[in-house]
C-alpha positions in Angstrom: -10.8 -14.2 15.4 -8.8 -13.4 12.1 -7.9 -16.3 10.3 -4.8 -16.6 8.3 -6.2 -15.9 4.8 -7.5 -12.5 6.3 -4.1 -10.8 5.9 -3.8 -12.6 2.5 -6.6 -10.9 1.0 -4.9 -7.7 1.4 -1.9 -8.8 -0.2 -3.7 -11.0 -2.8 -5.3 -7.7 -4.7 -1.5 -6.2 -4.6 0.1 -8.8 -7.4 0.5 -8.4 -11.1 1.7 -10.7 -13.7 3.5 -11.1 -17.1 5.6 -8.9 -19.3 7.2 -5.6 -19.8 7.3 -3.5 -17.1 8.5 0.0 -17.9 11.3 1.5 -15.6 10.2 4.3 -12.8 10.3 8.2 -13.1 13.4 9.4 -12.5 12.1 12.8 -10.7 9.5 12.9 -8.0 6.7 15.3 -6.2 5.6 16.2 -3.0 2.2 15.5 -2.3 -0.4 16.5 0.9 -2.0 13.6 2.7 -5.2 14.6 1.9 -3.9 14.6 -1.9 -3.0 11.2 -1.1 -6.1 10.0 -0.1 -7.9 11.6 -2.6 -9.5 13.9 0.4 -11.3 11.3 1.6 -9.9 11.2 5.1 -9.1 14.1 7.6 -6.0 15.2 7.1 -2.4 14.0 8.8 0.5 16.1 9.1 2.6 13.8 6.7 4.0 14.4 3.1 4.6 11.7 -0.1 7.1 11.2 -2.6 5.3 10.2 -5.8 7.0 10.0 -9.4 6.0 13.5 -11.0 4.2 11.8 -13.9 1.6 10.1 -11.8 -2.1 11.5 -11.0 -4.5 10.4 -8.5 -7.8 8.8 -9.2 -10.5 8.3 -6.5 -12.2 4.4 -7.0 -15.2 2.8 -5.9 -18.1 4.8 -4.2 -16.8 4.5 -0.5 -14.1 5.7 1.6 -12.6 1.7 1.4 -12.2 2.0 -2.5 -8.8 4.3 -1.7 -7.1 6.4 -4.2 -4.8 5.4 -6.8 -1.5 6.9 -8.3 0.0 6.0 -11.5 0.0 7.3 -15.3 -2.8 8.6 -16.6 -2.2 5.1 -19.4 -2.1 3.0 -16.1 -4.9 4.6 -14.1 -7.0 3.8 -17.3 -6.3 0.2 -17.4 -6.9 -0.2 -14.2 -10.4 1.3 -13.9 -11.7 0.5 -17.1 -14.6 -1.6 -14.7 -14.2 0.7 -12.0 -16.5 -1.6 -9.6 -14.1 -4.4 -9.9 -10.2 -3.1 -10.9 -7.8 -4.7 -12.3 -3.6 -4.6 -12.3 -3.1 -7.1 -14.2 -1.5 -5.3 -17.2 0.4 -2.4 -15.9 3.1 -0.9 -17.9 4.8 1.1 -15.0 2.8 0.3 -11.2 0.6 1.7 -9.0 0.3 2.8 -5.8 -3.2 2.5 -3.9 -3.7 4.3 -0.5 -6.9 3.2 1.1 -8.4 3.0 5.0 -7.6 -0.8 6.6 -9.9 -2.6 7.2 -8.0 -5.7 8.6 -5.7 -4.2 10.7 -6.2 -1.6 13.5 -3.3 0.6 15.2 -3.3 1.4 19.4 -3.6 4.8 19.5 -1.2 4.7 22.8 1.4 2.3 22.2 1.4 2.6 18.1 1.0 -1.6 17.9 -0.8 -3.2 15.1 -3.1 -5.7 15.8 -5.4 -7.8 13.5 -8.2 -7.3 15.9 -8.0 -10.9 17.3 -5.2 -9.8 20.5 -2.0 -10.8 18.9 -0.6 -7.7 17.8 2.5 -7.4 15.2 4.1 -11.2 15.9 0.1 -12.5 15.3 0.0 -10.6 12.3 3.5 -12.3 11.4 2.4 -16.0 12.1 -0.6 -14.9 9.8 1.5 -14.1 6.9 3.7 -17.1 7.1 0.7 -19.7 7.8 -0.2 -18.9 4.3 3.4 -20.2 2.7 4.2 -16.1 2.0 7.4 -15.7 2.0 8.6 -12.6 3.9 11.1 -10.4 1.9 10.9 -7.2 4.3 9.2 -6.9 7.6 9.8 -3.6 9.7 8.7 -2.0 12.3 9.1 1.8 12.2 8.4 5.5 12.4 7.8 7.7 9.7 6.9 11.3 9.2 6.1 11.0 12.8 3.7 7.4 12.6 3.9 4.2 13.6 4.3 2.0 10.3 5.0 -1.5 9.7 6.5 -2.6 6.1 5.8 -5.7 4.6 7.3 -6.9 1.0 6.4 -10.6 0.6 6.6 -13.2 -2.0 4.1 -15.4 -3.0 4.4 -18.7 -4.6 3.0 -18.7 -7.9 1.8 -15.1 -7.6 4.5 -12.8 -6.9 5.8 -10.2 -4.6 3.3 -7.7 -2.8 4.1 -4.6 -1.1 2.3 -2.9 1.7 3.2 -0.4 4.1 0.7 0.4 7.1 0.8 4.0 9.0 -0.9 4.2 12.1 -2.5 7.0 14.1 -4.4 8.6 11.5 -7.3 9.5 13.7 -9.9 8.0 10.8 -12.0 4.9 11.6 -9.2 1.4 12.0 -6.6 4.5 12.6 -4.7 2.7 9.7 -3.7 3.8 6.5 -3.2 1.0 4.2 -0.7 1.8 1.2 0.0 -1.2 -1.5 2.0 -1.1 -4.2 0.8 -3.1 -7.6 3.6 -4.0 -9.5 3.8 -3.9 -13.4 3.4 -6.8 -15.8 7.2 -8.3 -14.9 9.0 -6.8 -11.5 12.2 -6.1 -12.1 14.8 -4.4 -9.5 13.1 -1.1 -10.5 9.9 -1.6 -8.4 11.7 -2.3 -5.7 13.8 0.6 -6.1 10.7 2.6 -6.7 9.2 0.7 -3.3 11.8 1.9 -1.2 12.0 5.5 -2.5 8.4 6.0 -1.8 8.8 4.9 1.9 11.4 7.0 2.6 10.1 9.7 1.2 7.7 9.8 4.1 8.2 13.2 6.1 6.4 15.1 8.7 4.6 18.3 6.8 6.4 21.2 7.4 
């Protein structure tokens, strides 16, 4: 049984604080999932919209440590000790795309579940037992997947961003994207949030 500070963990790593956050690319490239993922998981007939200033870096020695996009100045901060990360001083964001490992999705009937039986409201009273405060929650398709959005706020801490695709054939059959915001949010990561959702497609 998942308790309620098993979702929070996910959302915990996804905050940054303090300062000067720079404002997001204006122009933006198409990129494979496998790209995405920094080939560490089969690939899925899906395409991302990521500013065209920011590279990919493969972290951690297993397939859990993801694959992070940002600027090359970002990427560096961030990994400077690659075995423990840290976003804490981010002049523009990042985005991490990693397998889930605290949510699984039903191959059949594209529901989430946080492996305790209580499927998308469970994962819901989760969130909110822990005093988040839920900005965006969505269920929806994209590029063909089941996904559920989440943007919450966190007292104290600040706003995470996670989107979950489902169906990816690869171990939880989750995909876990977050987004780590720079030193201050400002409307611009929210902006830059949105664009990368819908930039979702199916690969042509």
């Amino acid at each position: 049984m998942r308790t309620p500070t098993t979702i929070i963990c996910a959302l915990a790593v996804a905050i940054a604080v303090d300062a000067h956050a720079a404002p997001a690319a204006a122009t933006f490239r198409t990129v494979t999932y496998v790209e995405a993922v920094c080939g560490r998981m089969p690939s899925v007939p899906v395409t991302f919209s990521m500013p065209a200033d920011y590279v990919s870096r493969a972290v951690g020695k297993s397939v859990e440590g993801g694959c992070l996009w940002g600027t090359q100045e970002d990427l560096d901060r961030a990994t400077a000790v690659p075995e423990q990360g840290d976003f804490s001083d981010l002049r523009r964001g990042i985005f991490r795309a990693r397998v889930s490992t605290n949510l699984v999705c039903d191959p059949a009937t594209g529901v989430f579940d946080s492996m305790d039986g209580s499927g998308e409201e469970g994962i819901r009273q989760q969130l909110q037992a822990t005093g988040a405060s839920l900005v965006k929650w969505k269920k929806e398709t994209l590029g063909g997947l089941p996904a559920l959005q989440i943007v919450a706020d966190l007292a104290g801490r600040g706003r995470v961003y996670m989107l979950y695709l489902g169906n990816t054939r690869f171990s939880s059959n989750v995909l876990l994207v977050n987004y780590y915001q720079p030193n201050k949010r400002t409307a611009a990561d929210d902006a830059l949030w949105a664009r990368f959702v819908a930039g979702i497609r199916k690969a042509p």
